[in-house]
C-alpha positions as CSV (number, residue, x, y, z in Angstrom):
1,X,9.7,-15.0,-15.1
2,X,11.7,-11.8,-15.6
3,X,12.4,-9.7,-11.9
4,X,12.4,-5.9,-12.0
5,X,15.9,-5.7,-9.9
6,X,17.1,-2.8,-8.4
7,X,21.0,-2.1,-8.4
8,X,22.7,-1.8,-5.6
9,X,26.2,0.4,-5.7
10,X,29.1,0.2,-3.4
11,X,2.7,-10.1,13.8
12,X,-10.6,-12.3,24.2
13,X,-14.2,-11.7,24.3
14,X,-13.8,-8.3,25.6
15,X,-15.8,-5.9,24.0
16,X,-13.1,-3.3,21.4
17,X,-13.4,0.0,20.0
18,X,-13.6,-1.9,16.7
19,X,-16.3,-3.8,17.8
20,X,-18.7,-3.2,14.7
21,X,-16.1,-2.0,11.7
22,X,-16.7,-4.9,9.6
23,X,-20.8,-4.4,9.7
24,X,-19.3,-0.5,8.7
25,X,-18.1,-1.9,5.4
26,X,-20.8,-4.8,4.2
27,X,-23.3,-1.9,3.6
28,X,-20.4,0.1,1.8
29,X,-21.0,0.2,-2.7
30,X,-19.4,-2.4,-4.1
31,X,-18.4,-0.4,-7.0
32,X,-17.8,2.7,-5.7
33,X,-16.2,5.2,-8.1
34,X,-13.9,2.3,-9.6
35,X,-16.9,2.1,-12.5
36,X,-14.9,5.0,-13.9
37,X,-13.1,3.1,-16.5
38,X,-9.5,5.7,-16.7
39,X,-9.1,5.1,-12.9
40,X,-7.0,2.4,-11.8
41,X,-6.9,1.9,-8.0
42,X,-4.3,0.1,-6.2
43,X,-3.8,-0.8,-2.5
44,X,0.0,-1.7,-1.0
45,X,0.2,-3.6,2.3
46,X,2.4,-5.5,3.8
47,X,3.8,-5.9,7.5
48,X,4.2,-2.7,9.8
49,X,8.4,-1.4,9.6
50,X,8.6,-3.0,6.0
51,X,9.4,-0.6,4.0
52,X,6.3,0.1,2.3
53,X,5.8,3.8,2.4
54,X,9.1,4.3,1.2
55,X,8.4,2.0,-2.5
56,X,4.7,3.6,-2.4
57,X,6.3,7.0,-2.3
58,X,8.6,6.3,-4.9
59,X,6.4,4.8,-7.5
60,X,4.0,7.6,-7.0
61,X,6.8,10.0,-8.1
62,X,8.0,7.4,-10.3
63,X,4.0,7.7,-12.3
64,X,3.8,11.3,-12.1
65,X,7.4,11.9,-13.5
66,X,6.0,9.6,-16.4
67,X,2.8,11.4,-16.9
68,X,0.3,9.6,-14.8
69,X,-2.0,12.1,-12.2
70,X,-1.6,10.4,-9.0
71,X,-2.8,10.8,-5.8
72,X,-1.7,8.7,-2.8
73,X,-3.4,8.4,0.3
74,X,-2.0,7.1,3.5
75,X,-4.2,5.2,5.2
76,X,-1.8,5.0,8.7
77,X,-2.8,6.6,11.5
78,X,1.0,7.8,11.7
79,X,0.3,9.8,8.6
80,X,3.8,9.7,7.6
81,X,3.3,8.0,4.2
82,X,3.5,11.4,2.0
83,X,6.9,12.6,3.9
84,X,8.9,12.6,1.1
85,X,6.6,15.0,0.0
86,X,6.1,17.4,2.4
87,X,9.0,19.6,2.1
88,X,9.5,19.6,5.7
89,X,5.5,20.8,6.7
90,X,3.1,18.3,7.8
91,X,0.3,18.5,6.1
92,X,-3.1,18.2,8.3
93,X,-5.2,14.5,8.1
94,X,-8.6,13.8,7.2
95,X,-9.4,13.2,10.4
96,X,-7.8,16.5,11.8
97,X,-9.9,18.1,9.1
98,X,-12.8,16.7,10.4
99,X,-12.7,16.9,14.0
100,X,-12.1,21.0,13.0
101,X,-14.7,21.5,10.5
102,X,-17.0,18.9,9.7
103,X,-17.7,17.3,6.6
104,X,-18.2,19.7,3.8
105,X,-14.9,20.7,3.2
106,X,-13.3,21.2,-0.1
107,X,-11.1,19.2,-2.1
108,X,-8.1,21.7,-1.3
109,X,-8.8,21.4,2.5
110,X,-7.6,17.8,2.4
111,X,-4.9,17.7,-0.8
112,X,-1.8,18.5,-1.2
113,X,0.3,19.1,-4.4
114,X,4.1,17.8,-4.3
115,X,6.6,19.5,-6.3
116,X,7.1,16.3,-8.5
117,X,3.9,16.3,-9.5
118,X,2.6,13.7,-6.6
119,X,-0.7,14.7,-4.8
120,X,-1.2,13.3,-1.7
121,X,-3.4,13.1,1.4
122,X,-3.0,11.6,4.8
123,X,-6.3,9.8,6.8
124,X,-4.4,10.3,10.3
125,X,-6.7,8.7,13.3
126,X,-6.7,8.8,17.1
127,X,-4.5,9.4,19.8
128,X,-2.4,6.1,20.9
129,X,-4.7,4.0,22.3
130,X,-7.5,5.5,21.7
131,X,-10.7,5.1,19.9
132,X,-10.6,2.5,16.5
133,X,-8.0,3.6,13.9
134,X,-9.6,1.9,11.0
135,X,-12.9,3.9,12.0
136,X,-10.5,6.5,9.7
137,X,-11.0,4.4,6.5
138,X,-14.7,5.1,6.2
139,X,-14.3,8.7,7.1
140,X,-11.7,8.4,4.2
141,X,-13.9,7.2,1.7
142,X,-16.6,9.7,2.9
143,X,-14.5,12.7,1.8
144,X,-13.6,11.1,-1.3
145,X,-17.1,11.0,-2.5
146,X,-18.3,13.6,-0.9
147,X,-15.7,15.8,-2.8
148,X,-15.8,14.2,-5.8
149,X,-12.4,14.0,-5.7
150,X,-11.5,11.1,-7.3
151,X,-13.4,11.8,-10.4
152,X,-11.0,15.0,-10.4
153,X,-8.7,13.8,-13.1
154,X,-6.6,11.8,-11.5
155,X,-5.8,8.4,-13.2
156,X,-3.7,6.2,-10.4
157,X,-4.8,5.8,-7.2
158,X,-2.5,4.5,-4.4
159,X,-3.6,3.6,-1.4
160,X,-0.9,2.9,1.6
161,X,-2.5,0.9,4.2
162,X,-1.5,-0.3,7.8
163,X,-0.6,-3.7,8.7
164,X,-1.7,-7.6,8.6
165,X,-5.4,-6.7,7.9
166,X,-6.4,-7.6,11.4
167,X,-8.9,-4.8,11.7
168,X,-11.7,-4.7,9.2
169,X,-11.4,-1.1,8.6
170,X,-7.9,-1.4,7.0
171,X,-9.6,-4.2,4.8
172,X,-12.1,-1.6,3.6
173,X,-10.4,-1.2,0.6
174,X,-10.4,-4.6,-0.6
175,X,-14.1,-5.3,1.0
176,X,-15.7,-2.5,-0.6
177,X,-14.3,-3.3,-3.8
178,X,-12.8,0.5,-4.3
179,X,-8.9,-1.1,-4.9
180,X,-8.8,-3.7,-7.7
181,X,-5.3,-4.6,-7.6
182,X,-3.4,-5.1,-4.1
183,X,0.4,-5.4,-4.0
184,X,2.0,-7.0,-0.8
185,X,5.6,-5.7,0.2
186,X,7.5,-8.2,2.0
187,X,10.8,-9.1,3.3
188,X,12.2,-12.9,3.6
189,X,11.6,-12.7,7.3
190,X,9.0,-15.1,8.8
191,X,6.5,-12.6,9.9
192,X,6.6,-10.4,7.3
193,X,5.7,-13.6,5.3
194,X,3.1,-14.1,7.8
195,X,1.1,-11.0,7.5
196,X,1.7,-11.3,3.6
197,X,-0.3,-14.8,4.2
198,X,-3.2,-13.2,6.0
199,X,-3.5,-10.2,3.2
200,X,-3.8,-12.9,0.9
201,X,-6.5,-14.4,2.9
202,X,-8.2,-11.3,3.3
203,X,-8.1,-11.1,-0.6
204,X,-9.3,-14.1,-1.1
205,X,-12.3,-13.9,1.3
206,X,-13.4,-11.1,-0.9
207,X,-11.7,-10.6,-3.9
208,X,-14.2,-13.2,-6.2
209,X,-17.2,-10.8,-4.9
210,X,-15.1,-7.3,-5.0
211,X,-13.3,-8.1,-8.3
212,X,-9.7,-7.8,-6.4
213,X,-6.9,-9.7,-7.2
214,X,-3.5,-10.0,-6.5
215,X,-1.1,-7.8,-8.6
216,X,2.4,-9.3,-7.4
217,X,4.5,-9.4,-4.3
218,X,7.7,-6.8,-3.8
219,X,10.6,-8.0,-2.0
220,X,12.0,-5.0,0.2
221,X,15.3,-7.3,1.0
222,X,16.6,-7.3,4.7
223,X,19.6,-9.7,3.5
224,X,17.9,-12.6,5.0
225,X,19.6,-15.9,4.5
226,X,18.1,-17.6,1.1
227,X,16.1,-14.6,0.8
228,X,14.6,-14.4,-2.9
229,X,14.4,-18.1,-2.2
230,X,12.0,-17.7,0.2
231,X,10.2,-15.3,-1.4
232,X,10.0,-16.3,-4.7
233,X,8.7,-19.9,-3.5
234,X,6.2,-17.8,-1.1
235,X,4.8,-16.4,-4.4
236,X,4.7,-19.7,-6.1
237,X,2.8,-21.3,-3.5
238,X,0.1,-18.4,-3.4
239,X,-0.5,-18.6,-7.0
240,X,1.4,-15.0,-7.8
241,X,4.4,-13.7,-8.8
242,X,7.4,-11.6,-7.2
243,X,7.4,-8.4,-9.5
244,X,10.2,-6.4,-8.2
245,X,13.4,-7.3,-5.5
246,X,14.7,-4.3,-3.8
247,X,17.6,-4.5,-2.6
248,X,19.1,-2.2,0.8
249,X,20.3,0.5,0.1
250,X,22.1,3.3,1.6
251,X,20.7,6.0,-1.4
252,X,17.3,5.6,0.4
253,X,18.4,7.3,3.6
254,X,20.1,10.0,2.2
255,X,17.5,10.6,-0.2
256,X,14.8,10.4,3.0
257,X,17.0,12.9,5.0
258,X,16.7,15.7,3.0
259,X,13.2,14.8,2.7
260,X,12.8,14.1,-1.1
261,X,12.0,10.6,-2.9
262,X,15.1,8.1,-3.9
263,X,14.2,9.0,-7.4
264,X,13.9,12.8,-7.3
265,X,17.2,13.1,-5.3
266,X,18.8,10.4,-7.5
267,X,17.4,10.0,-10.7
268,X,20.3,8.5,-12.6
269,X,21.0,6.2,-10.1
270,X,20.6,1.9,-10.7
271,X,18.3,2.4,-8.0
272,X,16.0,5.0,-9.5
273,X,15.7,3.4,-12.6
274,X,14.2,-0.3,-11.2
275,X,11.5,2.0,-9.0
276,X,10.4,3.3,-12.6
277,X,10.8,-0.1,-14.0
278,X,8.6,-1.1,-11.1
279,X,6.1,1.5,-12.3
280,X,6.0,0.3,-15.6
281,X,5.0,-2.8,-14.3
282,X,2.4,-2.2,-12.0
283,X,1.1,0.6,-14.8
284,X,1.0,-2.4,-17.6
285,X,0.4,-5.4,-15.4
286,X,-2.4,-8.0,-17.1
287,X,-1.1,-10.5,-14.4
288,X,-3.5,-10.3,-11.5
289,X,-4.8,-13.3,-9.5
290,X,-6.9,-14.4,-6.6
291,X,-4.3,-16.1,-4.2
292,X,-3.9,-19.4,-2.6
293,X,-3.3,-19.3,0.9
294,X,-1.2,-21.2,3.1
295,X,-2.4,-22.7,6.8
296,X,0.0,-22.2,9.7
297,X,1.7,-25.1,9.5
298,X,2.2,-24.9,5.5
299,X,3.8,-21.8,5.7
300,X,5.8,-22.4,8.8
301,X,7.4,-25.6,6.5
302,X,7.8,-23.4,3.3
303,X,10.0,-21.2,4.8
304,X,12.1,-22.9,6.5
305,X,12.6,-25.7,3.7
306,X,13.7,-22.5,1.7
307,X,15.8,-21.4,4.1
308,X,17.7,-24.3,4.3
309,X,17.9,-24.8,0.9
C-alpha cells in the first residue's frame, strides 16, 4: 500500500455536568442532512496536542484551492481550529452567539469566509471547568439545521473534534450518523495510540447502525523510535490503513506564525504538495472500514513488539 509522504527539507459515581449527553444524542436523526447525496462529511480526531487542527486546516485549504466548498467546524471548546484562518481576529463561537442572541440567528452570524476560499466556524463552550463542553455539539448541530446551512452549497464538510471520545457529546458526530467517514491523527507515541484505540471503539459501537467507517489513520510523526512501524502495524491490526505520514517540520511554524496555512505560505514546498496529495486521497477514498479494536493488553504488546523491532 502506497503512503502519501510528505518531504521534509533541511490519556466515580459522582454525579457530572455530562451526566445525560449520551441520552442527548440517541433521540438525535440518524440521517440528518447527510441524505444529501453531494455532501460528504468527515470527522478528524485523534489525541489532544496531536497535531490535528494543524492537518485539518490544511486540507481544508488544500480542497478549496482545488475547487471543493468547504466549511470546517471546530468542535474544541478552545476554538482555535480555524486560526490559520483568522487573519489575526477571533471570530465569535456558536456558543458565544448563543448565549448573546438566542437561536435564530443567521447563517452569517456564525460563518466566516477565509481568504483561501475556506469557511469556517468555531462551537466554543464553557469557561474552564465549568458546565459540559460537549453540551456544545448539540447546540452545533442545532444551528446547522436551523440555518440550513449545510444544504448551502457546500460540498466537504470537516469536522475537528476534541479528544479520546470519552464524553458522549464529542461522539455526536459518529452517533448521530451526521460524519460518514472518520480519520484518526496519531503519533507513534503510546497514548496517542491509545486514544486512537478508543475512537475506533467508539466507531465501532456505532458505525454498523450510523453507516460510519473508518477512512484511514494520519501519522503526525514525533520521531518516535520505530515510528511508522508502530503505526503502520497499529493500522493493520484495526483492519485500516495509514493514508498519509507527516513528517516534523519546521515550515509548519513559520507558516502558523504569520497566521496563514503551511500551504498558502508555502505552496511549492515538498511539504505543501503531500497535504494536497492527502486531499486527493481523502476526496477519492473508496477504502473505508469498520475497525477492529484492540483490548488493553493487545495494544500494550503491539506497541512495544514494534518498538523493539
Amino acid at each position: 500500500m502506497e503512503l502519501v509522504r510528505i518531504g521534509l527539507r533541511g490519556p466515580s459515581s459522582a454525579s457530572s455536568p455530562c451526566d445525560g449527553a449520551d441520552d442527548d444524542w440517541e433521540s438525535e436523526d440518524a440521517a440528518g442532512v447527510a441524505t444529501q447525496s453531494n455532501l460528504r462529511q468527515i470527522a478528524f480526531y485523534g489525541k489532544g496536542g496531536i497535531g490535528k487542527s494543524t492537518t485539518v486546516a490544511n486540507l481544508s485549504a488544500s480542497l478549496a484551492i482545488g475547487g471543493r466548498k468547504v466549511l470546517q467546524v471546530g468542535c474544541d471548546p478552545k476554538h482555535d481550529s480555524s486560526r490559520p484562518f483568522w487573519n489575526g481576529r477571533r471570530p465569535p463561537t456558536i456558543m458565544d452567539m448563543l448565549k448573546l442572541n438566542g437561536h435564530g440567528g443567521s447563517q452569517a452570524q456564525y460563518v466566516f469566509d477565509s481568504p483561501v476560499g475556506v469557511s469556517y466556524m468555531e462551537v466554543g463552550g464553557p469557561e474552564p471547568g465549568v458546565g459540559c463542553a460537549g453540551r456544545g455539539m448539540l447546540k452545533m448541530f442545532e444551528v446547522l439545521d436551523e440555518t440550513n446551512l449545510l444544504h448551502s452549497g457546500f460540498d466537504t464538510v470537516i469536522y475537528d473534534v476534541l479528544g479520546d471520545v470519552v464524553c458522549g457529546g464529542f461522539a455526536a458526530p459518529l452517533k448521530s450518523g451526521r460524519a460518514s467517514d472518520v480519520y484518526i491523527v496519531t503519533s507513534g507515541e503510546f497514548m496517542a495510540l491509545f486514544a486512537a484505540n478508543n475512537i475506533c471503539r467508539s466507531i465501532a459501537t456505532h458505525g454498523e447502525r450510523q453507516h460510519v467507517r473508518l477512512g484511514g489513520i494520519i501519522l503526525n510523526s514525533r520521531q518516535v523510535r520505530n515510528e511508522e512501524k508502530i503505526v503502520s502495524t497499529f493500522a493493520e491490526r484495526v483492519g485500516g490503513r495509514v493514508v498519509a505520514v507527516l513528517p516534523r517540520s519546521p515550515l509548519i511554524a513559520e507558516a502558523e506564525r504569520v497566521r496563514r496555512t503551511l500551504v498558502e505560505t508555502f505552496p511549492d514546498s515538498p511539504e505543501a504538495e503531500g497535504y494536497r496529495n492527502l486531499a486527493r486521497d481523502i476526496r477519492d477514498n473508496p477504502v473505508v472500514v469498520t475497525p477492529k479494536v484492540l483490548d488493553d493488553d493487545e495494544l500494550e504488546e503491539m506497541y512495544y513488539e514494534a518498538l523493539d523491532a
